[in-house]
C-alpha positions in Angstrom: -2.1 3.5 3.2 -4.7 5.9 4.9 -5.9 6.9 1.8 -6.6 3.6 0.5 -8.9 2.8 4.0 -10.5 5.7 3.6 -11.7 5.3 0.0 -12.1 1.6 0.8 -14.4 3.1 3.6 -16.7 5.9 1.9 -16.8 3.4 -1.4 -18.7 1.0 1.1 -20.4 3.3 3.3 -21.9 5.2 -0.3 -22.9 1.9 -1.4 -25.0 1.7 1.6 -23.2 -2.1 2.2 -21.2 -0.5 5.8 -22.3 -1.5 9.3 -21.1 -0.8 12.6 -19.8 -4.3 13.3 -17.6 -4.1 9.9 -15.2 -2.2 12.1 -13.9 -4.9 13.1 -12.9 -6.7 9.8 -12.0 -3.3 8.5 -9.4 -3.0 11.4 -8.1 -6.6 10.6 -7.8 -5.6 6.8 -5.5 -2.8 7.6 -3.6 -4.5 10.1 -3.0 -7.5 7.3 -2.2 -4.8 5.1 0.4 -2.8 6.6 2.3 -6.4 7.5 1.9 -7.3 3.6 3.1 -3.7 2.7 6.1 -4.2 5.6 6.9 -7.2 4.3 6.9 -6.6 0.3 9.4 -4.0 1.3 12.0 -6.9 2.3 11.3 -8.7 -1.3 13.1 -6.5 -3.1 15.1 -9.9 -5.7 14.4 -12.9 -6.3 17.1 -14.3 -3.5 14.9 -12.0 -0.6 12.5 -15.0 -1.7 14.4 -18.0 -0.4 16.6 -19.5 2.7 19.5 -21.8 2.1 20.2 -23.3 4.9 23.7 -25.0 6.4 22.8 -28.3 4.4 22.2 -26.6 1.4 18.4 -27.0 0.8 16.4 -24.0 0.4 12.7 -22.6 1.9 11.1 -19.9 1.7 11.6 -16.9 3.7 9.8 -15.9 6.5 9.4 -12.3 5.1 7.6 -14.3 1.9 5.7 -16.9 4.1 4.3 -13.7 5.8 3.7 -12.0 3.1 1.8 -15.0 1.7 -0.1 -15.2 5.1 -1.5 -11.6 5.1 -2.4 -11.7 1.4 -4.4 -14.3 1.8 -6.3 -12.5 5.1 -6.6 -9.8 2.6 -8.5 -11.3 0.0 -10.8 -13.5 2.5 -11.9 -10.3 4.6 -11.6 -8.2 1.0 -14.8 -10.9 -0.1 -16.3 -10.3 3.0 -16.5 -6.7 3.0 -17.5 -7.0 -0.8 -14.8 -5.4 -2.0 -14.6 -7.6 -5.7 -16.4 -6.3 -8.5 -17.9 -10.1 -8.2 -18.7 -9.6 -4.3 -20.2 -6.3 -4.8 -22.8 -7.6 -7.6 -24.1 -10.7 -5.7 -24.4 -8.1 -2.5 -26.3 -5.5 -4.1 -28.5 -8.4 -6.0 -28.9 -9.3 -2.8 -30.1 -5.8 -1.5 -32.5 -5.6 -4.9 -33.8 -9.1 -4.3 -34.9 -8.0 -0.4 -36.0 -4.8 -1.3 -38.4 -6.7 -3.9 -39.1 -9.3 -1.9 -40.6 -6.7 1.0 -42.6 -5.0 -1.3 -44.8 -8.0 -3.0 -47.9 -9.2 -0.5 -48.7 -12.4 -1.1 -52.2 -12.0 -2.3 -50.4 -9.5 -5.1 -48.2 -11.8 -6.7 -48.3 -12.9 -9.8 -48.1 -16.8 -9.3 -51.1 -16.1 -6.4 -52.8 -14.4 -9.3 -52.7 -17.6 -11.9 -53.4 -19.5 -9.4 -56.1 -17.8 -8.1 -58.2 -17.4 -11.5 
């Protein structure tokens, strides 16, 4: 699991997308990870899935409803963090679009330029 942070890490820091303050949703991911991992290790057949209870109706397990709980953690701070192919590519348009963006002057662009003819 240590190895997975870390390369989650240095993938983000490389791609010039980590911040201090990301600390803190990248201690939440691996918390919400290691309970998803703990609890995947209880599913082990289908019947690890479900409760019958004394009347004879059936729920889902707590090990599954937590299960469900972390994943979902997972993939909302995962999106955050940009950690999609799809998250990544709108972030780093993003980036390109600033970095564009801070480099045209007004009185340089090429609308100002029409316009100004």
């Amino acid at each position: 699991e240590k190895v997975y942070f870390t390369a989650v890490v240095d993938f983000l820091n490389e791609a010039g997308l980590l911040e201090v303050v990301d600390s803190l949703l990248l201690t939440l991911l691996a918390k919400n990870y290691s309970v998803w991992k703990m609890m995947q290790d209880q599913l082990n057949n289908v019947s690890d899935y479900f409760v019958t209870h004394s009347n004879g109706t059936t729920s889902p397990s707590h090990f599954y409803n937590v299960s469900m709980a972390a994943e979902n953690q997972i993939l909302k701070l995962s999106t955050k963090l940009g950690l999609s192919p799809q998250d990544r590519s709108k972030m780093l348009g993003a980036l390109a679009s600033a970095e564009v963006a801070k480099s045209k002057s007004s009185d340089r662009d090429n609308l100002n330029n029409l316009l100004n003819d």
